[in-house]
N, C-alpha and C positions, 0 to 999 in steps of 0.2 A: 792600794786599796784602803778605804775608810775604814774607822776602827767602828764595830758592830757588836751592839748587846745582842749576845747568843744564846738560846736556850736548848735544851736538847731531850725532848718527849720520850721516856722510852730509857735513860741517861742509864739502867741498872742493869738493862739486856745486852746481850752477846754484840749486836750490831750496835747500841747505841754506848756501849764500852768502847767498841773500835772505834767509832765517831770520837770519840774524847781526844784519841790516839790518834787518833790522821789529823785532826785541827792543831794538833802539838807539832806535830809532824812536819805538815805544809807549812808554817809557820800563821794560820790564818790569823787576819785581825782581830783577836777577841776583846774586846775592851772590858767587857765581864762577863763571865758565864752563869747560866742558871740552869744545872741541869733536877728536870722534873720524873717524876716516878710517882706509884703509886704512897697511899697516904700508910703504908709499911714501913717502904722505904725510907717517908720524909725523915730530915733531922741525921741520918748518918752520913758523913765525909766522903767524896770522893776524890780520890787525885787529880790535880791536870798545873801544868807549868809550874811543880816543884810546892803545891798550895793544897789544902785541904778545902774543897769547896763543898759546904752545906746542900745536901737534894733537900728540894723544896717539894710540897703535893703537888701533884697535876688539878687544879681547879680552874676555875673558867676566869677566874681573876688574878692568872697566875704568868698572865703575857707581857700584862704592860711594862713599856717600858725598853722590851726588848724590840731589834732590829728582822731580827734573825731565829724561826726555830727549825731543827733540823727533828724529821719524827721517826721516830724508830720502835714505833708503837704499833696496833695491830689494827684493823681498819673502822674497828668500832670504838677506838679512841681516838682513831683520826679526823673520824665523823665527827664524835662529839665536839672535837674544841678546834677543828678547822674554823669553826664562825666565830668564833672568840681570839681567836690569834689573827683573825683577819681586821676584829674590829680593834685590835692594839694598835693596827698598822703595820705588822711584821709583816715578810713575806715567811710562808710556809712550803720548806721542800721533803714532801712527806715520802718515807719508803715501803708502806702500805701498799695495796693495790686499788684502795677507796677512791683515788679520782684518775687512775691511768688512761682510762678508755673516754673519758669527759670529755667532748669537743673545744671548751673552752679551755680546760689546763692541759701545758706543755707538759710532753713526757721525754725528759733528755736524756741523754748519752753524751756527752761534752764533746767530745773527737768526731762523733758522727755529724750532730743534728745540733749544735750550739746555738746558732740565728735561732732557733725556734725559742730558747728564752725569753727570746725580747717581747715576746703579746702576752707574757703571763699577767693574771690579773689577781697576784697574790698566793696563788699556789702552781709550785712545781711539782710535778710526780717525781719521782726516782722509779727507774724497771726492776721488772723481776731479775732476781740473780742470775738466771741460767738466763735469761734476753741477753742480758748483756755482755757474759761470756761469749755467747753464741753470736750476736749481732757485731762484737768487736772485731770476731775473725772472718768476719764473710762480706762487712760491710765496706773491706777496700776492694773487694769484687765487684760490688752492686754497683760501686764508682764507675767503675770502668762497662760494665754493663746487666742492666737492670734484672735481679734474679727474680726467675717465673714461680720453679717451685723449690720447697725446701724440704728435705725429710730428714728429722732430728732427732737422736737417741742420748739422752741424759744420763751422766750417769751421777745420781747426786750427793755428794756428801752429810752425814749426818749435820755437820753446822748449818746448814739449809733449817731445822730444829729449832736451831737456838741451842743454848747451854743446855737445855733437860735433852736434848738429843745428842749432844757429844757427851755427857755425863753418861746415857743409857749403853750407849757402844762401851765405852770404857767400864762399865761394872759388869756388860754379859759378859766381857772378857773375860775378865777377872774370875764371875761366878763360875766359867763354865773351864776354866783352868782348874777351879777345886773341884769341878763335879757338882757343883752345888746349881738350884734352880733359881730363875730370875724371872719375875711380871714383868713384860714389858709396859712403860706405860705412855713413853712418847708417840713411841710406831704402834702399828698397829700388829705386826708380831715382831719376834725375835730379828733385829739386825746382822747382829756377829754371825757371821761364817753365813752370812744369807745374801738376799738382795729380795726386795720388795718391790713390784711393777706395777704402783698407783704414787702419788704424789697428788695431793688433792684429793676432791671428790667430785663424783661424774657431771660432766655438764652440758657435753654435746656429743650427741652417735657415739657416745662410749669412752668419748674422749672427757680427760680429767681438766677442770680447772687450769692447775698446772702447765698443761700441754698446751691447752688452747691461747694460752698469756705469748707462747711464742708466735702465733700467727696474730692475733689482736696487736700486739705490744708490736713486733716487730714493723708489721705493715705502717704503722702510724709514725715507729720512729725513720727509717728508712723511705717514709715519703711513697711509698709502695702499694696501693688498697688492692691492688687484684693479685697480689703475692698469694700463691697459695702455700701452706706448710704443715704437713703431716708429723707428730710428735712422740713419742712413746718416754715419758720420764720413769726414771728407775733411780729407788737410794739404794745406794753401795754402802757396806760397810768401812769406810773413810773418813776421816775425821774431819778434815778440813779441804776445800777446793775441789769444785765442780767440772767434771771433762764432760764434751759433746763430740759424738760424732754425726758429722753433716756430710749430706750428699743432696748438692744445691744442682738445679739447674738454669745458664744466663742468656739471655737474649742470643746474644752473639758469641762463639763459642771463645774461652778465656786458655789458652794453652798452659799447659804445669808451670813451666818453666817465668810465665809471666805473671799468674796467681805467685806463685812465690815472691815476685820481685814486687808485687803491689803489697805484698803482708808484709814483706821484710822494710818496707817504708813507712807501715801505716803508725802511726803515734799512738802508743799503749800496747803495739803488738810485737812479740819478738819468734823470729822463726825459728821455728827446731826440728827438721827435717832430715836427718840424715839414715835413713831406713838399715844401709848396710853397716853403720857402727851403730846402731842400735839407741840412736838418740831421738826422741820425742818426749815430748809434752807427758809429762806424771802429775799428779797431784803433789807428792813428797816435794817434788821441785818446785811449784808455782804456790806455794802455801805462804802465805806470812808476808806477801808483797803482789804488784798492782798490775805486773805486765799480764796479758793474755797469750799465754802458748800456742802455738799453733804448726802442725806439723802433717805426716803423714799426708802429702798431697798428694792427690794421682788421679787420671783420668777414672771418670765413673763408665765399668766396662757395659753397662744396659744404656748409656744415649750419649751420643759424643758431641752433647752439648753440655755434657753433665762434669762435676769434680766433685772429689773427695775428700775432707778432711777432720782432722783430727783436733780439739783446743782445750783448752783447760784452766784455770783462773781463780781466785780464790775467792769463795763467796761470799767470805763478809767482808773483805776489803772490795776491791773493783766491782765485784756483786753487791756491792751493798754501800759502805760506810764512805770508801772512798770515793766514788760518785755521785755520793750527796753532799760532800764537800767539794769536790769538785765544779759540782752547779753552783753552790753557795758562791763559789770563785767568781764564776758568770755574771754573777751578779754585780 
């Protein structure tokens, strides 16, 4: 790979911190980095390959130069300087939701849907986190035969947040170990010892934003449009790494025993299935690295064209930071 002036949008949040760490990681080509943040931020140090690198402001003259930015910003910063980073010349593989659904930009999954980088016209999307968990583990099914409908239950970790949401879990703890009271001010109520059933806000028949990014997002990376997929997202009080459970239905019926043998092949996936020693897919376990869990398969007992299963992933890396390097790879 060429060596590539990289910038990285976003360089002070939870996802664009992991970015730092997965390009050290993978060993990407960086030739120099520019990581950008608000005009707070500018001027303090961040670490990357052993160096203290200056953040620079995010301003609209703040591209040139570079090959490469990765965005890890929110969708009204992606809007803003998408036309500024495009007129650098860079390409932009943004993790926003601002151009997913765009007919002209590619939305990848590298292991899935790779070819589809090549018609980009200077921006890439990166998926939602829970897509990608979810789309990781059911996409070596779809291979083998095309899934009609999906019904998905999330269950998602506070770093789904950002840092003000893993910070919040970790201080109602705390509070409510002394007794003592705590505003919530990430969630919209109390986390700890709870579970919250919105993510997003309403968009369609009652369905959240959130939920509906799995039938939008999916159908488009899967090459699928008449996929149907029913959604219910829910944050768990968990720190880190997103589980889903899916109950898919495929064209042609997939038997247990060969859904396992296509997951346990598929690249990025590792199977963990052993129901009677009591081994599947946790968050504790798939936290802090890139494979997607996936476990708990069984026939679904209401249509026996149907399966069940179980996955889990972590969502700022494979959900998030490693995937946008990932594509950058593609490149």
């Amino acid at each position: 790979m060429k060596q590539m002036n990289v910038g990285v949008l976003g360089a002070t949040g939870a996802v664009g911190q992991q970015m730092l760490k997965i390009l050290e990681e993978r060993d990407f080509p960086v030739k120099a980095l520019r990581p950008l943040a608000s005009a707070r931020s500018a001027g303090r140090r961040i670490a990357f390959r052993g160096e203290q690198v200056p953040i620079a402001e995010a301003r609209e003259d703040a591209f040139r130069g570079l090959d490469l930015v990765l965005g890890a910003a929110e969708n009204d910063i992606a809007l803003r300087f998408a036309p500024h980073i495009l007129e650098a010349g860079a390409v932009f593989v943004d993790n926003s939701s601002a151009f997913r659904l765009r007919a002209d930009v590619p939305l990848i999954i590298p292991e899935i849907n790779p070819e589809d980088a090549a018609w980009h016209k200077g921006i890439i999307a990166n998926p939602n986190c829970t897509t990608i968990v979810t789309l990781m583990a059911v996409a070596p099914l779809a291979k083998a035969s095309p899934i009609e409908t999906m019904i998905a239950s999330s269950y998602q970790a506070v770093s789904g947040a950002g840092v003000a949401g893993m910070g919040e879990l970790k201080a109602e703890v705390e509070a409510g170990l002394k007794g003592e009271a705590y505003e919530p001010k990430a969630f919209p109520y109390p986390i700890a010892y709870n579970v919250i059933p919105q993510i997003g806000s309403e968009q369609f028949l009652g369905y959240t934003s959130e939920e509906m990014k799995m039938q939008n997002e999916g159908r488009k990376i899967l090459h699928l449009p008449e996929m149907k997929v029913s959604c219910t997202c829910v944050r768990v009080p968990v720190m880190r790494s997103h589980s889903v459970s899916v109950v898919l239905r495929t064209k042609e019926k997939i038997s247990v025993d060969r859904a396992r043998a296509l997951i346990a092949a598929a690249p990025g996936c590792k199977l963990v299935d052993d129901l009677p020693n009591k081994v599947y897919p946790m968050p504790l376990d798939t936290s802090d690295q890139d494979l997607i869990f996936v476990g708990r398969i069984r026939e679904d007992l209401t249509d026996e064209r149907g399966l069940n299963l179980w996955c889990c992933g972590d969502q700022i890396r494979k959900g998030a930071a490693t995937n946008a390097v990932q594509i950058a790879e593609l490149l």
